[in-house]
C-alpha positions as CSV (number, residue, x, y, z in Angstrom):
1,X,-18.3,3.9,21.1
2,X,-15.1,5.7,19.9
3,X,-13.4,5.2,23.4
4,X,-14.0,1.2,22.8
5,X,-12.8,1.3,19.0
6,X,-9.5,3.4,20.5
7,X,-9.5,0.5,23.2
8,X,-9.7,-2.7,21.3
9,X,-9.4,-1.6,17.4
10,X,-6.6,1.0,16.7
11,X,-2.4,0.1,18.0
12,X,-1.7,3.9,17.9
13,X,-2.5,5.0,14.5
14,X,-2.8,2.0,13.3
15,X,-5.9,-0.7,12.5
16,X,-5.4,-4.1,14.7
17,X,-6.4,-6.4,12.2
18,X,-6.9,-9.5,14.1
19,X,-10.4,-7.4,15.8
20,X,-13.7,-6.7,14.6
21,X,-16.6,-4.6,15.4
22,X,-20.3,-5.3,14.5
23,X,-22.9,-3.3,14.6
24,X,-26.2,-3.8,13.8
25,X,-28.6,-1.0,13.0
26,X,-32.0,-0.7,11.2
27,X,-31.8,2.9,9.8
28,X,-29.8,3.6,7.4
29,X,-29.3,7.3,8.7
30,X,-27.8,5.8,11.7
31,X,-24.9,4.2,9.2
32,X,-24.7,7.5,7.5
33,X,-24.2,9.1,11.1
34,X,-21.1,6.3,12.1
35,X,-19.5,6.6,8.4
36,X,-19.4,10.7,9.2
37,X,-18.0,9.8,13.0
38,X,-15.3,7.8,11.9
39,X,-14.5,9.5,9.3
40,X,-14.1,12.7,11.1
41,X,-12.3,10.4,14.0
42,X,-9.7,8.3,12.3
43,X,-9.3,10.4,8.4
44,X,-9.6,7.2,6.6
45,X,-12.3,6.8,4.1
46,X,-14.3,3.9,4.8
47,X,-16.2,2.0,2.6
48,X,-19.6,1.1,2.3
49,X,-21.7,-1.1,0.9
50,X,-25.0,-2.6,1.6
51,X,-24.6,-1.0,5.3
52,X,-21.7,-2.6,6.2
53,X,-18.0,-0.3,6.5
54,X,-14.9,-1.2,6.4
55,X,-11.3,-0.3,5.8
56,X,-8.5,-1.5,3.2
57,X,-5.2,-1.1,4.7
């Protein structure tokens, strides 16, 4: 999943803000496990919020 977000999400080091990703998942450990991933991946602190994350630029 973090190839496709490179692929279609980020311009270098940047967010493309025109795209979007859903993801639907029941657990919330599972959102706890992306908010670590990307975190680790792209150093900006998401936020979250009734299981959906996102990012202010």
């Amino acid at each position: 999943m973090l190839k496709e977000i490179k692929k279609y999400l980020r311009n270098g080091h940047e967010w493309v803000k025109e795209n979007r990703l859903v993801i639907f998942t029941e657990y919330k450990t599972t959102l706890d496990y992306l908010e670590r991933r990307l975190k680790e991946t792209f150093k900006k602190v998401p936020k979250s919020n009734s299981g959906v994350i996102w990012w202010d630029e």
